[in-house]
N, C-alpha and C positions, 0 to 999 in steps of 0.2 A: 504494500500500500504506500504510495508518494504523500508524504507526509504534509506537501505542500499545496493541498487542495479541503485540508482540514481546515483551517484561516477561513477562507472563500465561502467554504460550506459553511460553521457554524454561523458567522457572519448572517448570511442571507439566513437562514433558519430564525435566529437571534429576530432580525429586521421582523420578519414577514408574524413574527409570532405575534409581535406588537401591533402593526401596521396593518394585518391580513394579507393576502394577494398568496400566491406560488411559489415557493422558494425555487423550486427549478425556473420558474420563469425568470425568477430575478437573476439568478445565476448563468442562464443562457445571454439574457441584455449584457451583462457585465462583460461577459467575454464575446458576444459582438463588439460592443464599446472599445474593447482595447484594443482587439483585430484591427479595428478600422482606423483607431489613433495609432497604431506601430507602423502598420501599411504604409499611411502617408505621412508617415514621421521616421524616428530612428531605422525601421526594418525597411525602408526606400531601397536603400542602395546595398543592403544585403546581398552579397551574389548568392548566397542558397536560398532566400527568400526572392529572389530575381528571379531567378530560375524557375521557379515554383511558378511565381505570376506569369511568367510569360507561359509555362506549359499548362495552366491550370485559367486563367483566364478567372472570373468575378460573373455567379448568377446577375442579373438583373435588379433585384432588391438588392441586392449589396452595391453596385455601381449606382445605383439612386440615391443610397448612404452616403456614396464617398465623394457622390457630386456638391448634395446638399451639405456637406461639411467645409465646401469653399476653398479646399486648397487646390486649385488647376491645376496648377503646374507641378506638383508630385503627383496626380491622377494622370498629368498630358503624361510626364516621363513611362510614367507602369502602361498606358495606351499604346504609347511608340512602340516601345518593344514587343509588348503581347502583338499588336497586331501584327509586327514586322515577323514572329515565327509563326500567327496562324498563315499568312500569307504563306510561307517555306512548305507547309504542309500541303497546298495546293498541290498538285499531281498533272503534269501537261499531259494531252491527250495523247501524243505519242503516234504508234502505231498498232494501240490496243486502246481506245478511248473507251471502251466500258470496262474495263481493270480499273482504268485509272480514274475515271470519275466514280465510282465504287469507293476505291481505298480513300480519295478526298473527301466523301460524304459520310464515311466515317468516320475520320480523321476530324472532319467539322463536328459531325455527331458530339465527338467526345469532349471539345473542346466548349460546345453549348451547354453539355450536362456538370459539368465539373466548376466548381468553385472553389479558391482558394481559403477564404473568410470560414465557409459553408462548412469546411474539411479541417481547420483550424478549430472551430466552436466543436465538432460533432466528435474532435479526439479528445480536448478536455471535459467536454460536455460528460461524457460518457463517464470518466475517472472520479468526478466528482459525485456523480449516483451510486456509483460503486464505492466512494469514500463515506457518503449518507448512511449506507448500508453495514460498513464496516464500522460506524459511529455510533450506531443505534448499540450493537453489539458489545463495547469498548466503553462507552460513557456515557453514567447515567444523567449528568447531564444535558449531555446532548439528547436523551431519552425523553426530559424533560419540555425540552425544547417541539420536539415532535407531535407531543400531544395536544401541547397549547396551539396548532397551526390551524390556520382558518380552513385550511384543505388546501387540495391540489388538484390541477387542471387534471381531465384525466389521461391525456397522451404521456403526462410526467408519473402521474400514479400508476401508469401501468409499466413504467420503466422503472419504477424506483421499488413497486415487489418482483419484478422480473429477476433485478439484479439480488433483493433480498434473499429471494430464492434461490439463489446461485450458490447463496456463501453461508447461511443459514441450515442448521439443522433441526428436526421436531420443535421440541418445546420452546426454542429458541425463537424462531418463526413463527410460531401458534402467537408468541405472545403481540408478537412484530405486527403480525397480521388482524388481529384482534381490536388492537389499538389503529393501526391506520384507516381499520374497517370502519370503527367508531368518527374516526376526526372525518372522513370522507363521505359516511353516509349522511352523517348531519349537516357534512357543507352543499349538500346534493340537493339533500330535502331543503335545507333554507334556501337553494337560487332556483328549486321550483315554485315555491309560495311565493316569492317575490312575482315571476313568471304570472304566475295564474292570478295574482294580484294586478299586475299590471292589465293581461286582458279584460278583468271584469272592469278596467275603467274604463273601458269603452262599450260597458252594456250602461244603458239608463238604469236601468235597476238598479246600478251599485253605484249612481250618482250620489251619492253622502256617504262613500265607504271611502276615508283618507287612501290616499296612495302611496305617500311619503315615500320611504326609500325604495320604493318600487321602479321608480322613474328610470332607472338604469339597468332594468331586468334584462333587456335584451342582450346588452352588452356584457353584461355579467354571463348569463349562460353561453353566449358564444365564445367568451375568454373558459368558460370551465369544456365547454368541447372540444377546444381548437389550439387551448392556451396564448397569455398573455403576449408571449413571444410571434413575433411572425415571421411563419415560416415561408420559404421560397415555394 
């Protein structure tokens, strides 16, 4: 276990217990945030982060990021390049032009599915659920922490007993599961009431039934389907 994803984790656990929200979601923002400040900051002229960018190229939602962040001219430099080897990739038609426009459409294929940022969050992302898990085990603190949690989206709660399960035995997990089942089924059932709250404000009939925190049900259950984080 890399001891140095403990910080990170209990941190966002810590936050979210007070504040409510995902700890995993928080923890995903964070390490998009940094990706995108090292990119166009210190890790620019990186040659094995150069390298990387230019054969890995940037999803769409991460190049909207690092436009809206305003610094051009470290985004033109990592452009120049990336484009200058998807260009190399190209495949001249030759004397076999469907070989070769084949192996290019390929070659392009991989170059539109792959993200740099995307591949960067998805390897720490990962060590931290697995550091959660190894946390829960380790310190009852941090046990403590777990239970106070508002809930978790559930593409994170289903990664985060996936990995439970992985490192977990019997009663160990009985207990793990038990408790996440508790902090989760409650936060489920509270952003349905909210939910069916909100609809009835738009019956007449439930014209003098306050709405109050309701007004944000929509938003709230689609962050608990899809989580806080947005994905590409």
């Amino acid at each position: 276990m890399e001891q140095i994803y403990t910080i990170p984790v209990n941190e966002a656990f810590e936050k979210c217990a007070i504040e409510g929200g995902c700890p995993f979601c928080t923890l995903e923002k964070q390490l998009e945030d940094n990706e995108i400040e090292l990119i166009l900051g210190a890790s620019m002229m990186e040659p094995d982060v150069r390298r990387k960018t230019n054969e890995m190229g940037f999803c769409r939602n991460h190049f909207k990021i690092m436009f809206s962040a305003g610094k051009k001219l470290p985004l033109a430099l990592i452009l120049e390049s990336h484009l200058k080897e998807v260009g190399d990739s190209l495949s001249k038609p030759g004397l076999m032009p469907a070989i070769s426009g084949a192996s290019t459409a390929k070659k392009l294929s991989n170059v539109s599915d792959s993200c740099y940022v995307c591949s960067r969050i998805e390897y720490n992302f990962t060590r931290m659920v697995d550091t959660a898990a190894y946390l829960w085990e380790t310190d009852e603190d941090f046990r403590r922490k777990c239970k106070k949690q508002e809930g978790f989206c559930i593409p994170h709660a289903a990664e985060y007993l996936t990995a439970a399960k992985a490192r977990m035995k019997g009663k160990v997990f009985a207990e793990f599961y038990g408790k996440i089942y508790d902090v989760q089924s409650k936060h489920m059932e509270g952003i349905s009431e909210k939910l069916s709250r909100f609809v009835k404000s738009f019956d007449y009939r439930y014209a003098n039934v306050p709405i109050d925190d309701a007004r944000d049900a929509v938003e709230k259950t689609i962050e608990l389907i899809c989580g806080e984080y947005p994905k590409r």
